[in-house]
C-alpha positions as CSV (number, residue, x, y, z in Angstrom):
1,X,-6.6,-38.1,0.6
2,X,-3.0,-37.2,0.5
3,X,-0.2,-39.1,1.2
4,X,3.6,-39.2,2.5
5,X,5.9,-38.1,-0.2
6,X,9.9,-37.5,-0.8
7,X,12.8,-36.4,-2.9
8,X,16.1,-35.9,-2.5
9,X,18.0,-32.2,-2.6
10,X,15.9,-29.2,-0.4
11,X,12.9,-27.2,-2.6
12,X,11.5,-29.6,-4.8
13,X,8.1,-29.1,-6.0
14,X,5.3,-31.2,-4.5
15,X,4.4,-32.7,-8.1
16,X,8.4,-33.8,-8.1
17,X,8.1,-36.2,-5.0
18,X,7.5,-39.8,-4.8
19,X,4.7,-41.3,-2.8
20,X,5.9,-43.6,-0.2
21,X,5.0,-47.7,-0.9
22,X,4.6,-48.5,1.2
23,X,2.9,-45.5,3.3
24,X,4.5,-45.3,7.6
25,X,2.4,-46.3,10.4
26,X,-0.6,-43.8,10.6
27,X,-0.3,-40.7,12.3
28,X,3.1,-39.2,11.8
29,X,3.2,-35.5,12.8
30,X,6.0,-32.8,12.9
31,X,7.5,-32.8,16.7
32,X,10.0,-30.7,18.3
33,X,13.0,-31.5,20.5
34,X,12.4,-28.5,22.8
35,X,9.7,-26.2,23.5
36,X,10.2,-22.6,25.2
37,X,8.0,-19.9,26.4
38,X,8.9,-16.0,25.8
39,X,8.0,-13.2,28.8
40,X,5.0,-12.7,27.1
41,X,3.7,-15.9,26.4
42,X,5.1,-16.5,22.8
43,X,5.8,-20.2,22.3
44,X,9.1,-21.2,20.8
45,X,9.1,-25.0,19.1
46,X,12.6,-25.5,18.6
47,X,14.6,-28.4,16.2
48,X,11.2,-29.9,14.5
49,X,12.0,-33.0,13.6
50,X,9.2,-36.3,12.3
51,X,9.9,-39.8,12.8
52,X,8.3,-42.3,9.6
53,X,7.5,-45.7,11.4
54,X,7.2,-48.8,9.3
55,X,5.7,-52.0,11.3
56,X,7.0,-54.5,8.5
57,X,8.8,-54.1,5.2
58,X,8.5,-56.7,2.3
59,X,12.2,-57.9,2.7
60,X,15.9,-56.8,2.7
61,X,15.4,-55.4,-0.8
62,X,12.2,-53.1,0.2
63,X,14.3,-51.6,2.9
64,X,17.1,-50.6,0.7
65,X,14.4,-49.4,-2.0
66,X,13.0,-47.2,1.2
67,X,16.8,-45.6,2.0
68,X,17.1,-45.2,-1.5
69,X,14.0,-42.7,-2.3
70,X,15.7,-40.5,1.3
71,X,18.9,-40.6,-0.3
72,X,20.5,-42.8,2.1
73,X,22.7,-46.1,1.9
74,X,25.2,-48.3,3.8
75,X,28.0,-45.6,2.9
76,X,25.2,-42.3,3.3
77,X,23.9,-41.5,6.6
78,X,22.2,-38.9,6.2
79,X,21.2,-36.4,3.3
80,X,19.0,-33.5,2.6
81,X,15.5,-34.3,1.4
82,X,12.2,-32.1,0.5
83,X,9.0,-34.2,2.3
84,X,5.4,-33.8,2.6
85,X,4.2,-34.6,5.5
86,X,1.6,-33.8,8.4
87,X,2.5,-30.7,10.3
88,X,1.9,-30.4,14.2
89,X,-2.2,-29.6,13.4
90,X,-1.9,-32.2,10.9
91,X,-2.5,-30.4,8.1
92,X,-0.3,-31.5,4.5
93,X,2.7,-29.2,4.4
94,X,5.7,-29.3,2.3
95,X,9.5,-29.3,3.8
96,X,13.1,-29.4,3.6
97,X,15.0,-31.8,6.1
98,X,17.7,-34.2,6.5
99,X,17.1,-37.7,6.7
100,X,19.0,-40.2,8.8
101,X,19.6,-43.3,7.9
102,X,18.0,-46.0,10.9
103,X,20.3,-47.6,13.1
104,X,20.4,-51.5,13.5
105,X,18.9,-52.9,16.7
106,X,17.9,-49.5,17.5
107,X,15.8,-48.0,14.7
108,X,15.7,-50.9,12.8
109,X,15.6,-54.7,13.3
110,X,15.5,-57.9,11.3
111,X,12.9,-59.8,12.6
112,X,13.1,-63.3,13.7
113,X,10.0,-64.7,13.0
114,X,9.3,-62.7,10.2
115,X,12.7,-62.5,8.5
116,X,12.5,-58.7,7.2
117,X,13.2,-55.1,8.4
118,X,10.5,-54.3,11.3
119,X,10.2,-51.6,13.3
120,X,11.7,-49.2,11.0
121,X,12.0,-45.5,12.1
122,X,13.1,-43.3,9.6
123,X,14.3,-39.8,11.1
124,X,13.4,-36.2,9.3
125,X,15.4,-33.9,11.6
126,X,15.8,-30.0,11.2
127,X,12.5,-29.7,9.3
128,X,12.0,-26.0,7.5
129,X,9.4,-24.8,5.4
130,X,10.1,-25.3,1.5
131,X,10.6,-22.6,-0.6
C-alpha cells in the first residue's frame, strides 16, 4: 500500500518525502481546472491541480505541523513542493506543485464542538511530472 507523501523544493526523490500523519480523506486524485478537446479528438487537461482533505486534526499544533511539512506558515502562502500522490487513473505518481496555504472559514475551520482544525483542504495547484 502506498501512501501520501511530501517535501519541500520541486524534484525530490520519492525516498526523500515524508509520509503524511495523519493520511487526507480517502480518495484524492489529480483534477484539472479546464478540459478541451482538439479537431481531432485529442483531449487537453489543463492546470492539474489535487485538493488533500482532512476531516479532523489533533489540535492547533497538528495543523501547524501539517503547513510545516508543505512549506507553508502564517507569513508563507504558498511554496513549491515535490508530492506523491494518486494521478487521475489513480495510480501512485510523483510531482512537482505549489502548495497553498488553506484559508480560514473557507478551507479551514476551528470547530466548535470539537475545538481543532476541521475541514482542512490543502491545495496542490499547477501539478507537473517530477523529474
Amino acid at each position: 500500500m502506498s501512501t501520501y507523501r511530501v517535501k519541500t523544493t520541486h524534484d525530490q526523490a520519492l525516498i526523500d518525502l515524508t509520509v503524511l500523519d495523519p493520511q487526507p480523506d480517502p480518495g484524492p486524485a489529480i483534477q484539472t481546472t479546464r478540459r478541451s478537446y482538439g479537431g481531432d479528438g485529442t483531449v487537453y487537461d489543463e492546470a492539474r491541480f489535487i485538493e488533500l482533505h482532512f476531516s479532523a486534526l489533533d489540535d492547533a499544533a497538528a495543523y501547524q505541523a501539517l503547513l510545516t511539512l508543505f512549506g507553508l506558515s502564517a507569513s508563507v502562502e504558498n511554496a513549491a513542493v515535490t508530492v506523491y500522490v494518486r494521478d487521475e487513473v489513480y495510480a501512485w505518481v510523483r510531482m512537482n506543485g505549489t502548495a497553498v496555504r488553506p484559508m480560514p472559514g473557507k478551507t479551514v475551520s476551528w470547530g466548535d464542538v470539537q475545538s481543532r482544525p476541521v475541514d482542512t483542504v490543502l491545495l496542490v495547484k499547477d501539478l507537473a511530472t517530477a523529474a
